[in-house]
C-alpha positions as CSV (number, residue, x, y, z in Angstrom):
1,X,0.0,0.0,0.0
2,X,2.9,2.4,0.4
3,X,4.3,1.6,-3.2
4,X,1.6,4.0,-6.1
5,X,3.1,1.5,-8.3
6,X,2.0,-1.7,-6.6
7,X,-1.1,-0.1,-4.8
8,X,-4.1,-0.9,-7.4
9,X,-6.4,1.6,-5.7
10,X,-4.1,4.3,-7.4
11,X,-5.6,3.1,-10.7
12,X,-8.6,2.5,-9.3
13,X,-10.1,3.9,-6.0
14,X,-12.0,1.9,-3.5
15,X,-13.4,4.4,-1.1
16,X,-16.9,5.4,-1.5
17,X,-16.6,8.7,-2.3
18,X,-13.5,8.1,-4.4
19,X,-15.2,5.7,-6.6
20,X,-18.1,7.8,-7.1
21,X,-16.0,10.4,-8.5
22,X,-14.0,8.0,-10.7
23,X,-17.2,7.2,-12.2
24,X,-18.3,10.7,-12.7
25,X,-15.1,11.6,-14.4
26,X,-15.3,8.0,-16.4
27,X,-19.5,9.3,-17.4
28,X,-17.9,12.4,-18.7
29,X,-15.0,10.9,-20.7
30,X,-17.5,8.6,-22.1
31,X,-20.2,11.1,-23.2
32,X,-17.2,13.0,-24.9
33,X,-15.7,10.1,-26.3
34,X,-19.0,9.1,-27.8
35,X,-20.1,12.5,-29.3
36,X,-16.5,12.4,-31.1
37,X,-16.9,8.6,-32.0
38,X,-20.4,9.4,-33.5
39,X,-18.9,12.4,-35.3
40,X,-16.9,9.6,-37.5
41,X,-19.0,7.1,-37.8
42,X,-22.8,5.6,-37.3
43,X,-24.9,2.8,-36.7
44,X,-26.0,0.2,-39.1
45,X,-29.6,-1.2,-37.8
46,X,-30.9,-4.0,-39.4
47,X,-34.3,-4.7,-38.8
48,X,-37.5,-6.6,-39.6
49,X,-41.1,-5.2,-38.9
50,X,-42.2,-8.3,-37.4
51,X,-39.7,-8.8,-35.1
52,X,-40.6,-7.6,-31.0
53,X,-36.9,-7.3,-30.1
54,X,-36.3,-4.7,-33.0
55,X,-39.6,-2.9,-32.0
56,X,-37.7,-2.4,-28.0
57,X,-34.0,-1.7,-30.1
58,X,-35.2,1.6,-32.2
59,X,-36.6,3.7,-29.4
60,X,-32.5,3.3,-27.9
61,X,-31.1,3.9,-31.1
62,X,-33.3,7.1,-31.2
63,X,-31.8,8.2,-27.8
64,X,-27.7,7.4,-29.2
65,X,-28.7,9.6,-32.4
66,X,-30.1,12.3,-29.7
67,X,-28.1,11.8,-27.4
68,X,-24.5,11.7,-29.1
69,X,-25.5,12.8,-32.6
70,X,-25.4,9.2,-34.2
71,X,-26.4,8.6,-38.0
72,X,-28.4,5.7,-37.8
73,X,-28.4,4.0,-41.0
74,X,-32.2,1.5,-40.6
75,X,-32.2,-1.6,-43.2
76,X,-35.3,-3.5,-43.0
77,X,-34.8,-7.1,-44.1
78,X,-38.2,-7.7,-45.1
79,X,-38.8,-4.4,-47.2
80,X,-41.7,-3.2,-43.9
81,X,-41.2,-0.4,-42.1
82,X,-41.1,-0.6,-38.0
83,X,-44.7,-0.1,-37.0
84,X,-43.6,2.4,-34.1
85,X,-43.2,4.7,-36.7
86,X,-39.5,5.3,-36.0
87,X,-37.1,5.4,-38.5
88,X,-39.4,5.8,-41.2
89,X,-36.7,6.6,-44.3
90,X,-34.8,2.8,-43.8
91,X,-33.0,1.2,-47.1
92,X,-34.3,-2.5,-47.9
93,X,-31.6,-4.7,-47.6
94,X,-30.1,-5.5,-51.0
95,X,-27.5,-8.4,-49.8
96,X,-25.9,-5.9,-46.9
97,X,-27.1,-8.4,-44.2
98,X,-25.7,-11.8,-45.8
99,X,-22.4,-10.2,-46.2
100,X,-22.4,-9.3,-43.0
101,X,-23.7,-12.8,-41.3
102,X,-26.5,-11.1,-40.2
103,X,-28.4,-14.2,-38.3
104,X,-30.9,-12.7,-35.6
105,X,-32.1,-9.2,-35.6
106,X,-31.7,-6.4,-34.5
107,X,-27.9,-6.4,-35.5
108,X,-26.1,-3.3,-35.1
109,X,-22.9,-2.5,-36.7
110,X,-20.4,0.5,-36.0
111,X,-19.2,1.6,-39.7
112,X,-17.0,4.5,-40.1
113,X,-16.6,5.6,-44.3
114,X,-15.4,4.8,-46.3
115,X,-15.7,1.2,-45.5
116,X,-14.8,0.0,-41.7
117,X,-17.4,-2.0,-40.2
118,X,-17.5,-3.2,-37.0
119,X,-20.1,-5.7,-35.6
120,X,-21.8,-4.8,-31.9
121,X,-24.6,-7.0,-31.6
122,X,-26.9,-9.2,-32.9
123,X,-30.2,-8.9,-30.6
124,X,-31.3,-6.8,-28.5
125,X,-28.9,-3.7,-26.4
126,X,-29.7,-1.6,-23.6
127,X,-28.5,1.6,-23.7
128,X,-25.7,1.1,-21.5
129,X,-24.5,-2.1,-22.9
130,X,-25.0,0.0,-26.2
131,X,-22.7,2.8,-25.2
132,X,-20.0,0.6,-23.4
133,X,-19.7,-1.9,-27.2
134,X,-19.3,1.0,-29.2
135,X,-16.5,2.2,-27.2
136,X,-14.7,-0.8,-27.1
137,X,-15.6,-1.4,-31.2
138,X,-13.8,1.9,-31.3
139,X,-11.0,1.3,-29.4
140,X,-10.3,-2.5,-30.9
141,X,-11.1,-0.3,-34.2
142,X,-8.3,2.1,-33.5
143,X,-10.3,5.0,-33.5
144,X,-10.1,5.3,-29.7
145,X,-6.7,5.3,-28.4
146,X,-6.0,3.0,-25.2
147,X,-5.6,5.5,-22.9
148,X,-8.6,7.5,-23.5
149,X,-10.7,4.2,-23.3
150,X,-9.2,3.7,-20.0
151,X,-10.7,7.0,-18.7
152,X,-14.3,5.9,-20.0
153,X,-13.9,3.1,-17.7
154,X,-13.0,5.1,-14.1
155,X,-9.2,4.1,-14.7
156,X,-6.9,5.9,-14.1
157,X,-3.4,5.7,-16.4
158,X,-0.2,4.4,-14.3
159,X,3.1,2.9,-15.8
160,X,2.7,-0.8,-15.9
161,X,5.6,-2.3,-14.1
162,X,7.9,-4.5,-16.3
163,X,11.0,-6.0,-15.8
164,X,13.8,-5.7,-17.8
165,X,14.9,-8.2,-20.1
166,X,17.0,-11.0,-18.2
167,X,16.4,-9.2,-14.4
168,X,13.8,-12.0,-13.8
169,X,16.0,-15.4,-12.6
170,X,13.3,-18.0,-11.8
171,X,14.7,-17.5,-7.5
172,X,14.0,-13.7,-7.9
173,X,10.5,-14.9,-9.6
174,X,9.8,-17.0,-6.1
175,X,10.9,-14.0,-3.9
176,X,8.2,-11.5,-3.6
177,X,10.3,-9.1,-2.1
178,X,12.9,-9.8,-4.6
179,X,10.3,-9.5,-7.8
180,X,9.2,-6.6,-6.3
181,X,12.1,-4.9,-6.6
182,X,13.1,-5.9,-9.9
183,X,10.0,-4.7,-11.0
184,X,10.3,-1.4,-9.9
185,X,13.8,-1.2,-11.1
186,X,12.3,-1.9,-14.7
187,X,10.3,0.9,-14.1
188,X,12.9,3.4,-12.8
189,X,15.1,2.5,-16.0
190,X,12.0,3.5,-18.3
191,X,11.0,0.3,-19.2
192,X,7.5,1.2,-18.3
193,X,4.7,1.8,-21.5
């Protein structure tokens, strides 16, 4: 606990009031993340109008494209519109869906022009679980760097302790005092990401 480099509740705090902060700052960094995500890229909704689980999916999709300014780009694989009435202008799939392995709907895809596409679900998302695969799609993508993905998720950056090539003998790998050591001498020297 004395160490910031071993103590994990540097990179993440424990206390109550700590970890309520942390996840205020990570609810800003992810609002801001998204609005700059949706900026690049949008949503691909495939649909059918017979299917409940799509009728529950739209209303959420209406609150990303709101919310963070999403395109959301409706194909209806049965050539019906929704019969909520939402997303009223939708494309009839044309072979999108089989090339995509579209198997259950909804299926939602992040796709960034002029031709990234990156899969997020194939039935139904809450919001939340909506919000948190699009900024890991982006982040796998590369269109959210690491460490900005590490703030949406209430951590806070710290060097990773490495050791140095060779300073790991298996005996200084059974010594915790001695690993310990070692570790933060890889970290001294810059060894650190």
């Amino acid at each position: 606990m004395s160490d910031p480099q071993l103590d994990e509740s540097v990179r993440r705090p424990i206390s109550t009031f700590a970890v309520n902060e942390a996840n205020h700052q990570a609810s800003v960094a992810a609002d801001q993340a998204l609005k700059a995500i949706a900026a690049k890229a949008g949503i691909l909704f495939f649909f059918r109008s017979d299917c409940r689980y799509c009728h529950v999916q739209a209303p959420i999709l209406a609150m990303l494209e709101r919310s963070y300014g999403f395109k959301i780009y409706p194909v209806s694989l049965d050539g019906l519109p929704m019969p909520n009435g939402l997303f009223s202008h939708f494309k009839i799939d044309q072979g999108q869906a089989a090339m995509l392995g579209v198997e259950q709907t909804p299926a939602l895809f992040l796709m960034k022009p002029p031709k990234q596409i990156v899969p997020l679900s194939q039935g139904v998302l809450s919001l939340e679980e909506a919000t948190s695969r699009i900024l890991l799609a982006a982040k796998e993508a590369g269109w959210l760097e690491s460490s900005q993905y590490q703030t949406t998720q209430g951590l806070r950056s710290t060097p990773m302790l490495l050791p140095v090539a060779g300073s790991v003998s298996p005996s200084t790998a059974q010594n915790p005092l001695s690993l310990i050591q070692a570790l933060q001498t890889g970290a001294q020297i810059g060894s650190a990401p």
